[in-house]
VOPAGU-2260 file (C-alpha; in pm, 1 decimal, decimal comma):
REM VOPAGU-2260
SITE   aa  ch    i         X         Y         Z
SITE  UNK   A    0   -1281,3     801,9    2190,8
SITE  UNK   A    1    -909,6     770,4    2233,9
SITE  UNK   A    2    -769,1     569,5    1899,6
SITE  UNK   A    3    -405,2     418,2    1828,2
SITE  UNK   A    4    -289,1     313,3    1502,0
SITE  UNK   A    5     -26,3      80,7    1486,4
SITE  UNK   A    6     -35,0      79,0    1098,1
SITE  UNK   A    7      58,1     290,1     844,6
SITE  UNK   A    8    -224,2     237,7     624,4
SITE  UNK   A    9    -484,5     248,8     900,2
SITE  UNK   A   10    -317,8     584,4     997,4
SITE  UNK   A   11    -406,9     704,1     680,8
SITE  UNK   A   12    -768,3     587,0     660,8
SITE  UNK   A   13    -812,6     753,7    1040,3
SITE  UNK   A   14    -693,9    1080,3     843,2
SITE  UNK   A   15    -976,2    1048,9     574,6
SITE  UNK   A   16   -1197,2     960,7     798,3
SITE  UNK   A   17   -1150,3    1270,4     984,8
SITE  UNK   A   18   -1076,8    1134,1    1343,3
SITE  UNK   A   19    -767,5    1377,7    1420,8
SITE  UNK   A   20    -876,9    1448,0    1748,4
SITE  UNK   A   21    -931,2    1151,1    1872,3
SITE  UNK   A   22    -597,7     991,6    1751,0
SITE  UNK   A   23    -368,9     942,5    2057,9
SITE  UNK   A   24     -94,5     743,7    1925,1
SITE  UNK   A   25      79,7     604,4    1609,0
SITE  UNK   A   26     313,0     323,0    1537,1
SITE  UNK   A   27     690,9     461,1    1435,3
SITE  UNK   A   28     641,6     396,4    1024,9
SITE  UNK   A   29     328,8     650,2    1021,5
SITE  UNK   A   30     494,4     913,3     803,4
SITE  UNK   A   31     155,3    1067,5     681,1
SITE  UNK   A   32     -31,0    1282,4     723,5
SITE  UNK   A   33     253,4    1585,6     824,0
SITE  UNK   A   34       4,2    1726,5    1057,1
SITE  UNK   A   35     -13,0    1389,5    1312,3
SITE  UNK   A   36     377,9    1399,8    1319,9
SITE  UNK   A   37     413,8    1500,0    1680,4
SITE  UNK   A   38     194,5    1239,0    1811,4
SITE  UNK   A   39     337,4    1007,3    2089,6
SITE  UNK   A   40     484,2     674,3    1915,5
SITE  UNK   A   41     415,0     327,0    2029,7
SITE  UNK   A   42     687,5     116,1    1834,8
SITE  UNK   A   43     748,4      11,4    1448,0
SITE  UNK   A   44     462,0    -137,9    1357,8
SITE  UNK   A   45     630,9    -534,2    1308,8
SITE  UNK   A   46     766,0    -471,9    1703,3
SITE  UNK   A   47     477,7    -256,1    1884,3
SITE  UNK   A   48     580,2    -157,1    2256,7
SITE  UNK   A   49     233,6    -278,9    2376,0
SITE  UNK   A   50     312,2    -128,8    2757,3
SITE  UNK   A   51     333,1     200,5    2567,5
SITE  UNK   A   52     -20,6     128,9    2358,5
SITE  UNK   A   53    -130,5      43,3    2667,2
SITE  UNK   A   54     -45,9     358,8    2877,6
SITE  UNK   A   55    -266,2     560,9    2617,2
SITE  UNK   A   56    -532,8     393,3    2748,5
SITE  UNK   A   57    -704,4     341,8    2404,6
SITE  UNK   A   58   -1033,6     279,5    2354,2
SITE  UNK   A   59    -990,7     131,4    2008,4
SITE  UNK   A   60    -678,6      22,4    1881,1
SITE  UNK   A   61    -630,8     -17,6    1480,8
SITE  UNK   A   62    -421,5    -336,1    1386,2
SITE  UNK   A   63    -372,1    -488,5    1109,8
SITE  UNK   A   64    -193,1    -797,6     925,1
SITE  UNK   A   65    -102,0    -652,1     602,3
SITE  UNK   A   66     246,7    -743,5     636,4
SITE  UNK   A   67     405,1   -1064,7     782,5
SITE  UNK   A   68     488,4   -1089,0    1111,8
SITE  UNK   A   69     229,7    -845,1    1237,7
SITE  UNK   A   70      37,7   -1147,7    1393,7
SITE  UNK   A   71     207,1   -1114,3    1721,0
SITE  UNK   A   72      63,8    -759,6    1777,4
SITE  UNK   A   73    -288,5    -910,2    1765,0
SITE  UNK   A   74    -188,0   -1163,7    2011,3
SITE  UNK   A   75     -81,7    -894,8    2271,3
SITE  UNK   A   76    -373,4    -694,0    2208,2
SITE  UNK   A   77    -585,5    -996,8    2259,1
SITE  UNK   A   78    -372,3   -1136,9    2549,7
SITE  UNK   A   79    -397,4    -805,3    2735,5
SITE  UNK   A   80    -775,9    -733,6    2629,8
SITE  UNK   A   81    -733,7    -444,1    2478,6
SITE  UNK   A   82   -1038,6    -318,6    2264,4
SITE  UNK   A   83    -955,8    -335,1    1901,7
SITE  UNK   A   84   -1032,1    -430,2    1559,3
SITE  UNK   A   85    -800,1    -596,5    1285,0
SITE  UNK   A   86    -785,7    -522,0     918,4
SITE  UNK   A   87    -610,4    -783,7     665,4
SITE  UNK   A   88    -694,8    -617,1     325,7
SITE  UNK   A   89    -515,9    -809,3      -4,1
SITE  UNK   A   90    -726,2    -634,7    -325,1
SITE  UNK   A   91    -803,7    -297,8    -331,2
SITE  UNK   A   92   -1192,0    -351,0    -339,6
SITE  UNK   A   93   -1111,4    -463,5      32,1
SITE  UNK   A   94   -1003,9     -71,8      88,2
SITE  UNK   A   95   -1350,5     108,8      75,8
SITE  UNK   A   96   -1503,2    -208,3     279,5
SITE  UNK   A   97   -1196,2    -145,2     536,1
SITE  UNK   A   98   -1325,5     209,2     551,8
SITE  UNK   A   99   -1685,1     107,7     669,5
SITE  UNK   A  100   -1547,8    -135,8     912,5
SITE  UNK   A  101   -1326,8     164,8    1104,7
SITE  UNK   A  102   -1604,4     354,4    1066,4
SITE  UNK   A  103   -1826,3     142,5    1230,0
SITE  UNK   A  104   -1565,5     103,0    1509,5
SITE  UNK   A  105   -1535,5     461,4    1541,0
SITE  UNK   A  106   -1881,0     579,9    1546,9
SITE  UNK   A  107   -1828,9     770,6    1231,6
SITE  UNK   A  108   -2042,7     564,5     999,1
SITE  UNK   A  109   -2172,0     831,8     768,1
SITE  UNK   A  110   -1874,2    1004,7     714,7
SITE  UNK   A  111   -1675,3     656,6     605,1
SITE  UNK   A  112   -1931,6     531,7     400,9
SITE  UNK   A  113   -1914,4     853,1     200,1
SITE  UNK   A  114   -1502,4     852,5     190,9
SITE  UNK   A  115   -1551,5     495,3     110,9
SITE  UNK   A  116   -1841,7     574,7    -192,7
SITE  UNK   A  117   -1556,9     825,0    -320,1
SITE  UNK   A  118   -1277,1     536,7    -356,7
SITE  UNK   A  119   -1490,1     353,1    -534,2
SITE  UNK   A  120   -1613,4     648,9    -759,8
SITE  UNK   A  121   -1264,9     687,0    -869,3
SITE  UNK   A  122   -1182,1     369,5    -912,3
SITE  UNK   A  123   -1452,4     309,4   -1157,8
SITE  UNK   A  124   -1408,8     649,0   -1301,1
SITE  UNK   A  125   -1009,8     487,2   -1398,4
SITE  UNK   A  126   -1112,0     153,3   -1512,6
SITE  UNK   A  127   -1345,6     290,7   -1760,5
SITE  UNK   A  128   -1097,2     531,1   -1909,6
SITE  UNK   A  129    -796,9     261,5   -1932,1
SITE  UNK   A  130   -1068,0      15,1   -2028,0
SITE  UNK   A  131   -1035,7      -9,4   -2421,4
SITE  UNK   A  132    -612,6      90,7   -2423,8
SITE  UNK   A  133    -493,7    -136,4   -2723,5
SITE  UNK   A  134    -142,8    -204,4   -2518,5
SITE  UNK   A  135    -123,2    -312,7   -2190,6
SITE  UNK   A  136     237,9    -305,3   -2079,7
SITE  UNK   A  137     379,9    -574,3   -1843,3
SITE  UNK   A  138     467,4    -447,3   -1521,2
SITE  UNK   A  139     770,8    -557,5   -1266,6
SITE  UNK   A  140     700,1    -460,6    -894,1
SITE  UNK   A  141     957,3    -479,5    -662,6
SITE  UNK   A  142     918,8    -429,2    -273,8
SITE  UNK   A  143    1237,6    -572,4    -155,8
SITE  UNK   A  144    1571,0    -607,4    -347,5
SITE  UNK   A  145    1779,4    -863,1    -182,4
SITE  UNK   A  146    1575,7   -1130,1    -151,9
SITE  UNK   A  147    1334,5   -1003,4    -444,3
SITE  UNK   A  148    1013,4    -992,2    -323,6
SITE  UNK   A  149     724,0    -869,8    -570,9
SITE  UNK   A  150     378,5    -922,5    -557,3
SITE  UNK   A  151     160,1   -1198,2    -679,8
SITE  UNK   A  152    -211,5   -1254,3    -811,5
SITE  UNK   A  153    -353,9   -1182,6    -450,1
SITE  UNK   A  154    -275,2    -796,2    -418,4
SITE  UNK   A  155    -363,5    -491,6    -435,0
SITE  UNK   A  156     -68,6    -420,2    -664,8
SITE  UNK   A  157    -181,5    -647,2    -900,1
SITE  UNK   A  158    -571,1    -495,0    -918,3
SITE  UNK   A  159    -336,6    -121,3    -992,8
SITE  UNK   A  160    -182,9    -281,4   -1234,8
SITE  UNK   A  161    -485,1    -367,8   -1425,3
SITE  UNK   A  162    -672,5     -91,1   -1372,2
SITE  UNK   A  163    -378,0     149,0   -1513,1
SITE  UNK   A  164    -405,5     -36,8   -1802,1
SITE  UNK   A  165    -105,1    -304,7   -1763,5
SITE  UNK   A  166     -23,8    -632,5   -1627,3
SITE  UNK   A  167     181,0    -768,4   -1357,3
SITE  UNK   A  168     405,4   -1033,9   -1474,9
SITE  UNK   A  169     352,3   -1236,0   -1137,1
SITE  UNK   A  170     -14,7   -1267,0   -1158,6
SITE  UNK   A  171      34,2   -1639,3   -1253,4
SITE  UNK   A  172     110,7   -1669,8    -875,4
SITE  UNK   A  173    -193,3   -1733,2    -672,6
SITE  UNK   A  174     -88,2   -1570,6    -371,1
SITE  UNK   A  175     -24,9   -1206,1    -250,8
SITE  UNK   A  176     357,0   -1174,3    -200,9
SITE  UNK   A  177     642,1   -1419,4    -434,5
SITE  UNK   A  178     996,0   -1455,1    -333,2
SITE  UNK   A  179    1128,2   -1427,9    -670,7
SITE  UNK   A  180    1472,6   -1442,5    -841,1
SITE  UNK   A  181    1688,3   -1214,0   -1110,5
SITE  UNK   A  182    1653,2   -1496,3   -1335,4
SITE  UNK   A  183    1232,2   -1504,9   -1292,6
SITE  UNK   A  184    1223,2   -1130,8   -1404,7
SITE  UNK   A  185    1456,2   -1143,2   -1696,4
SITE  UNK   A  186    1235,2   -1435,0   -1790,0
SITE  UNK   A  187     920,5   -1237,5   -1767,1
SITE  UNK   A  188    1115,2    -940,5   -1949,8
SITE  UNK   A  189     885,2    -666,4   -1842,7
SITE  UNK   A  190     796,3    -331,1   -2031,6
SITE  UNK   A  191     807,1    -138,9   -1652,6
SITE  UNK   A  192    1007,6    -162,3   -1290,6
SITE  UNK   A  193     798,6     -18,9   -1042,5
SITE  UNK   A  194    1068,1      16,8    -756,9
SITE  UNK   A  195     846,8      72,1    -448,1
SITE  UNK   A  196    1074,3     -97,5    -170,2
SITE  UNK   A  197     868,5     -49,2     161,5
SITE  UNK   A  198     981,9     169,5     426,8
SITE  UNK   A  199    1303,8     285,1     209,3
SITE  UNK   A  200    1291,8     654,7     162,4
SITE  UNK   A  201    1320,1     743,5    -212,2
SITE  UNK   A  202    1624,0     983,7    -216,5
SITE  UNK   A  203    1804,0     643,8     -21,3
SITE  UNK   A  204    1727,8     441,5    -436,6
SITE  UNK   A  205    1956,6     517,2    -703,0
SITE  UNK   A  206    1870,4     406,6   -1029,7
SITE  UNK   A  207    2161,7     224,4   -1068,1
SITE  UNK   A  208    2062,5     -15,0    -838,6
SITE  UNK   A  209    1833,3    -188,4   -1074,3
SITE  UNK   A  210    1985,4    -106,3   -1392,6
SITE  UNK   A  211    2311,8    -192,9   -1268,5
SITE  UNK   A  212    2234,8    -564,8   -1246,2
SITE  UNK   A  213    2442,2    -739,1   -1498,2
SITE  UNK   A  214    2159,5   -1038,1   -1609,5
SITE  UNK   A  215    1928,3    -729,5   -1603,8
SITE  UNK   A  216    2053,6    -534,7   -1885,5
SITE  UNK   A  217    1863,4    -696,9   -2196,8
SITE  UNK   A  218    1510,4    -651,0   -2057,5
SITE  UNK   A  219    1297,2    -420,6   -2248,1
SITE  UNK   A  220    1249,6    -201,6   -1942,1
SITE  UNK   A  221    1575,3    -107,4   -1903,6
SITE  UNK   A  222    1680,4    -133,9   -2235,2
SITE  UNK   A  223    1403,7     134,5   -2278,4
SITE  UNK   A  224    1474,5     318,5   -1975,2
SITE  UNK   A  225    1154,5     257,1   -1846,5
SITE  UNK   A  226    1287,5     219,4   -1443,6
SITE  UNK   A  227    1044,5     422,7   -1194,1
SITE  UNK   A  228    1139,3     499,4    -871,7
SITE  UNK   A  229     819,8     538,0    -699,8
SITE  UNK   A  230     710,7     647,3    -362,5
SITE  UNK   A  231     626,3     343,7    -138,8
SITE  UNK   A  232     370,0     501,6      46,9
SITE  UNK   A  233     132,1     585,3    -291,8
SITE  UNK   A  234     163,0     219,3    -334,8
SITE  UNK   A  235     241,0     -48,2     -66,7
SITE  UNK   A  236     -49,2      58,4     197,2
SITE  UNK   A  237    -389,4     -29,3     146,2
SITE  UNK   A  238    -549,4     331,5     233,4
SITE  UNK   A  239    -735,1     598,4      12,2
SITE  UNK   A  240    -344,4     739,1     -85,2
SITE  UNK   A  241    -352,8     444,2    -321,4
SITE  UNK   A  242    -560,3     626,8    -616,7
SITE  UNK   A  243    -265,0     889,0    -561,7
SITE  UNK   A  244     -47,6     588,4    -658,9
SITE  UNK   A  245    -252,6     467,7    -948,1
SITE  UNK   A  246    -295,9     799,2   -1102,1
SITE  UNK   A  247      51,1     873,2   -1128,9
SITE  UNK   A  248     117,1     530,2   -1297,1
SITE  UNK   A  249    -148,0     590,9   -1544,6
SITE  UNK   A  250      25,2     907,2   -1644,8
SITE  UNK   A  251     355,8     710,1   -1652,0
SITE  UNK   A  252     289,8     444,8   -1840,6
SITE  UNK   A  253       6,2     588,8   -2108,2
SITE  UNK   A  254      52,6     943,5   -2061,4
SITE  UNK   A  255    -206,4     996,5   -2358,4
SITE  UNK   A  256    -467,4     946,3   -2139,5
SITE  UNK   A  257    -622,7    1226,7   -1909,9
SITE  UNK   A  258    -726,2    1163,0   -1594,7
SITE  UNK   A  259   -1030,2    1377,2   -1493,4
SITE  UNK   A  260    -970,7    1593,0   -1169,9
């Protein structure tokens, strides 16, 4: 089977799921795993070069509509008939069952239902040890600075929050994804900034871009100096590198607490 990803986080899930060989192309934001790096491109994955999906002659393509504006990829796929499935995860429970579903695609069944048996191991293995913490902090995610955008009740970031042991302060929004403004997060004051903007490399943040922000500089998180600058890809793709993400924010924000290995 010749597969193309035009996804980061379905990139990722291919990797777990062991398919290396059979990979044939990625979109241009596929930074992981190292080892697929060489692999010919097809586009970045809001603008896919569908002549160059195409010329791969896949047999499965992965697509996805985790992010805005990917829509328009499945309409080429489906204009041109190109064999492929779509995944549109928004909670992270949706991650293992994403798992199954390239799996079944794939003809791989066993090995994603145990990858997928794993993820939700560990994820039950976290919520019972953050469980009974007597402070949950409030939590400030931001994935794009200028308009802020952060996400709301409907996301994945919002089910890491929780199980770490926190809260995010836009849960009252019944969606996945709030246009927000300086004034909305002062509001909320939170005890955390999460700075995760997607598909910025970290050494191109400087701290000083959030604490910097002159209506910004009474919140408690700053005040404390409690401003993480945190690696997009542990955190705004729906793939098994998530528990990477959530791991490291336990440790961050209730380093007491040991996470078993």
């Amino acid at each position: 089977m010749r597969i193309v990803s035009i996804c980061p986080s379905n990139t990722e899930i291919l990797y777990y799921l062991g398919l290396g060989e059979q990979v044939v192309g990625l979109d241009d934001h596929s930074d992981w795993p190292p080892e697929w790096q060489h692999l010919p491109r097809v586009g970045p994955d809001l603008t896919i070069d569908m002549d160059k999906v195409e010329a791969l002659k896949p047999d499965l393509v992965v697509a996805s509509l985790s992010v805005p504006g990917m829509e328009k990829n499945v309409e080429q796929l489906e204009k041109r008939k190109l064999p492929h499935i779509v995944l549109n995860p928004s909670r992270i429970e949706q991650i293992p069952e994403d798992i199954e579903v390239i799996g079944d695609a794939a003809d791989c069944k066993a090995k994603a239902k145990q990858v997928a048996d794993q993820f939700r191991f560990r994820v039950e293995t976290i919520r019972k040890i953050t469980a009974n913490v007597q402070h949950r902090p409030k939590l400030y995610w931001e994935w794009w600075p200028n308009p802020i955008y952060t996400p709301g009740r409907d996301n994945w970031l919002t089910d890491v929050s929780e199980l770490a042991g926190a809260r995010n302060v836009f849960d009252d929004f019944s969606f996945d994804n709030v246009k927000a403004t300086t004034q909305m997060v002062q509001e909320r004051d939170p005890d955390h900034i999460c700075v995760v903007w997607c598909g910025i490399q970290l050494k191109r943040i400087k701290p000083e871009m959030i604490t910097g922000r002159s209506d910004w500089q009474g919140i408690s998180a700053i005040v404390q100096n409690q401003v993480h600058l945190l690696e997009e890809g542990l955190y705004c793709r729906p793939s098994p590198r998530i528990l990477q993400g959530l791991e490291q924010l336990v440790s961050l924000i209730h380093p007491d607490l040991a996470i078993p290995s």
